[in-house]
DONUSE-445543 format. One line per 4 residues: number of its first residue (from 1); their letters; for each residue y, z, x of C-alpha. Coordinates in pm, whole numbers, plus 50000, padded with zeros to 5 digits. Example, Ala and Ser with C-alpha at 12.3 -4.5 7.8 and 13.67 -1.06 7.14 Angstrom:
% residues 2
1	AS	49550 50780 51230; 49894 50714 51367;
***
This chain:
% residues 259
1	XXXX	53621 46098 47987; 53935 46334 47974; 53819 46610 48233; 54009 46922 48006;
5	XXXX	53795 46780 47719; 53511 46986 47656; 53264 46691 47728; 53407 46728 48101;
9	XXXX	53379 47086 48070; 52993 47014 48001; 52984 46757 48230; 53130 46946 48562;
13	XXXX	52954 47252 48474; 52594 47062 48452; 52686 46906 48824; 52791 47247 48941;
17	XXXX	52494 47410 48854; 52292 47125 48963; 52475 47136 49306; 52426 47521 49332;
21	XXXX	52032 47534 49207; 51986 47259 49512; 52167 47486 49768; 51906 47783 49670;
25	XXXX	51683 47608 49662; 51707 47437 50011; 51775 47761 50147; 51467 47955 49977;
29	XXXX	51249 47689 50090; 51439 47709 50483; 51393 48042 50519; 51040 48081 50318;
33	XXXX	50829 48123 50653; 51107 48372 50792; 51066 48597 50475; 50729 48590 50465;
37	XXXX	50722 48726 50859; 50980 48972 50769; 50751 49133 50465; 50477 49108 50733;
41	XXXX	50675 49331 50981; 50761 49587 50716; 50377 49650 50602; 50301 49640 50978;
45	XXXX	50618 49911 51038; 50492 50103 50760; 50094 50140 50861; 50221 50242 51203;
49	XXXX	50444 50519 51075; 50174 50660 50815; 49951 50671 51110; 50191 50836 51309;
53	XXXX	50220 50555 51580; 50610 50493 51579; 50861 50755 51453; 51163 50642 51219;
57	XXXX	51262 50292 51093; 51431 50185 51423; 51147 50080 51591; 51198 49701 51728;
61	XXXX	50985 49427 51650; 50882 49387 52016; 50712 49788 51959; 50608 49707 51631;
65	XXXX	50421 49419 51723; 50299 49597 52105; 50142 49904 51872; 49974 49688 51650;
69	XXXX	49786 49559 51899; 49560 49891 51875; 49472 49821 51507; 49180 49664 51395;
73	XXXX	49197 49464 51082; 48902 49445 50833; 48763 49335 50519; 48504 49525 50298;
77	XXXX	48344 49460 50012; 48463 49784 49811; 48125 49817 49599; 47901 49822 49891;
81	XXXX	48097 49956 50200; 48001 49725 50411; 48247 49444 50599; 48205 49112 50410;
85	XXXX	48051 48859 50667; 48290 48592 50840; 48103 48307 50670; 48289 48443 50390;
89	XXXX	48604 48509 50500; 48693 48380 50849; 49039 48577 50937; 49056 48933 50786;
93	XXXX	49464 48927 50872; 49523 48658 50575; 49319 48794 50321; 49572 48946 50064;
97	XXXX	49402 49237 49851; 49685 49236 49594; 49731 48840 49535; 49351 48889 49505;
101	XXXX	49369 49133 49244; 49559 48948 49030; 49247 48647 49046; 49019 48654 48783;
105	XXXX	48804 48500 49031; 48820 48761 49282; 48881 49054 49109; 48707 49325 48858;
109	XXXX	48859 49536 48545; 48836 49917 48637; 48698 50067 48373; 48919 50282 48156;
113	XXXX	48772 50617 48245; 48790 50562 48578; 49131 50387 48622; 49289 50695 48742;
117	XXXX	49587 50513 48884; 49636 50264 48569; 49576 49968 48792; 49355 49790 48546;
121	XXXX	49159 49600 48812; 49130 49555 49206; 49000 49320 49423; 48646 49274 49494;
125	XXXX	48772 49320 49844; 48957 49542 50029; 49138 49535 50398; 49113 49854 50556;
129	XXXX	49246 49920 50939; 49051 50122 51197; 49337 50260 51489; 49172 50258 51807;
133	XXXX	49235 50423 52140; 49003 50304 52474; 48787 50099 52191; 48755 50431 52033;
137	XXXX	48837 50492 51659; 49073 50747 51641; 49188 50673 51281; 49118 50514 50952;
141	XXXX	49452 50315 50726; 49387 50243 50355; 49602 50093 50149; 49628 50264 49806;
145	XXXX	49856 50145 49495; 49882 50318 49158; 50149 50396 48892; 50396 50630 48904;
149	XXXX	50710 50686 48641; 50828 50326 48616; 50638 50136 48877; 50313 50096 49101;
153	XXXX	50324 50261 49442; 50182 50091 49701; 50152 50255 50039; 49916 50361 50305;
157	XXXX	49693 50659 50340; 49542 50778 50740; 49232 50987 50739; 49105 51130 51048;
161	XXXX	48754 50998 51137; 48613 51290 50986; 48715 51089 50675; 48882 51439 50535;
165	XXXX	49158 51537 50682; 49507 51367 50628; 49702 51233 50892; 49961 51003 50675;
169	XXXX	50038 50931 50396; 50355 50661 50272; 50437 50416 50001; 50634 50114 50120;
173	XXXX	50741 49988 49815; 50820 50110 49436; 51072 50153 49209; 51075 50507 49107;
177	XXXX	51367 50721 49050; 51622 50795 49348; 51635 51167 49385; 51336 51228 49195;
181	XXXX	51020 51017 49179; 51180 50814 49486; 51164 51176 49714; 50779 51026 49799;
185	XXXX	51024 50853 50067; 51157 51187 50166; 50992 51270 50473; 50985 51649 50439;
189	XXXX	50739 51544 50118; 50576 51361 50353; 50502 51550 50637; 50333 51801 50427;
193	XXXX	50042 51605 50391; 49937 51574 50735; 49639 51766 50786; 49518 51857 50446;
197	XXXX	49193 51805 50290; 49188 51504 50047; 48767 51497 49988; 48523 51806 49940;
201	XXXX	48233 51967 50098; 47995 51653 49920; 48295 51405 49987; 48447 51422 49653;
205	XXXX	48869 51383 49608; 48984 51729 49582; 49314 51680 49650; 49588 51855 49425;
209	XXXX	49940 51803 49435; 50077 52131 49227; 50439 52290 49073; 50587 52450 49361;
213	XXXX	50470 52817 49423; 50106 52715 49309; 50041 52554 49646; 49728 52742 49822;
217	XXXX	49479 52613 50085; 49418 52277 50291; 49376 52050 49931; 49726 52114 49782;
221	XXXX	50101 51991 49803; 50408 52011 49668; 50499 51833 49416; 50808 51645 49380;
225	XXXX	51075 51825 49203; 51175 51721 48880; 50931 51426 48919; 50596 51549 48737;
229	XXXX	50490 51195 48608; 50515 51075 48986; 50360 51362 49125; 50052 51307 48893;
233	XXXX	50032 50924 48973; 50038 51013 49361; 49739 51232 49264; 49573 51039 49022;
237	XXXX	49608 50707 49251; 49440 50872 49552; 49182 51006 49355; 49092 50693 49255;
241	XXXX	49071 50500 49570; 48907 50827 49751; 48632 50816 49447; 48310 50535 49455;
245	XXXX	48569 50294 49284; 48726 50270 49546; 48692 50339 49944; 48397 50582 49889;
249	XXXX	48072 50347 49953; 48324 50230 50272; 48364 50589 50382; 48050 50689 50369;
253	XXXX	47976 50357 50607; 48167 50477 50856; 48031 50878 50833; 47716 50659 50866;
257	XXX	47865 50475 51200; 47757 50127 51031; 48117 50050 51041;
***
């Protein structure tokens, strides 16, 4: 076969790509359990700096890892509240709430009306993580995901144990608009959370995020400029997940102290 003919053409770019999708492949596969501990690290990195436990992006692994040590991981069962036993699930750190929602098996549809954050269904489960301090709870992490512009946030929300009061909130990943629905990285935006009231008097979400200038009392923020769709969908998602959909029946657990 003449290799300028365009059968060697065909032929040499069929081995090429052949050669290539084997390289990728070996490498994807090689550095699969790397990735995976890298992804693991960021959510860790993440929880810690919602709840305020390391400052910045620069913490090392060795910190991240040493702080973690004071977080307790669990597993509810999001209709009742209550931890789900460890006949069912033996180690709370694998169980992964958003492969989980995407299981017909292990998941439920959230009922229109009530789908405040567009998710369309959650788990049946949720992992929420107590941060403790002498084997005393000093803070509650829940993950929380909704829609925003063009994409679902996820991040992490920190209540006090007073379930009420704000100490955190951040979204680790999304894929919002830089400079506008994006600013939920800004941590200005962010710091303005921390200590307002996200449930009411009877434990209801209360929380507003308003246009600027409309901001009065403990259960408002600003809203992002020029990013009304994504201010609404940080609202609407923690509304949700603050409601009995979502982390109320747990909440009310732990006011309880059966958590």
């Amino acid at each position: 076969m003449q290799v300028n003919s365009w059968h060697g053409t065909i032929v040499v770019a069929f081995f090429l790509c052949l050669v290539c999708s084997l390289i990728v492949s070996f490498t994807a596969d090689t550095l699969k359990e790397e990735r995976k501990a890298n992804v693991e690290l960021d959510v860790k990195r993440n929880l810690l700096l919602s709840a305020g436990l390391i400052t910045g992006k620069k913490a090392s692994p060795d910190e991240i890892e040493e702080k973690f040590k004071n977080v307790e991981i669990k597993v509810v069962d999001l209709d009742t509240g209550q931890p789900v036993p460890s006949s069912q699930l033996s180690t709370p750190s694998t169980f992964d709430a958003r492969k989980a929602a995407r299981d017909p098996a292990q998941n439920i549809q959230i009922p229109a009306d009530l789908d405040l954050g567009k998710n369309k269904q959650r788990a049946k489960w949720a992992t929420v993580y107590l941060i403790k301090e002498n084997n005393q709870v000093e803070a509650l992490v829940l993950p929380v995901n909704g829609y925003g512009l063009w994409s679902t946030l996820y991040g992490f929300l920190t209540l006090d144990t007073n379930t009420k009061t704000v100490k955190g909130l951040g979204f680790y990943s999304h894929a919002e608009t830089p400079g506008l629905g994006g600013e939920v990285d800004n941590p200005n935006w962010k710091a303005q959370w921390n200590g307002k009231v996200v449930l009411d008097e009877d434990y209801q979400p209360n929380i507003r995020v308003e246009k600027s200038g409309n901001v009065k009392g403990e259960n408002s923020v600003d809203a992002l400029s020029g990013a009304t769709i994504t201010s609404r969908g940080v609202e609407n998602l923690l509304h949700y997940w603050l409601g009995d959909h979502g982390y109320g029946p747990f909440l009310a657990q732990f006011r309880k102290g059966e958590i």
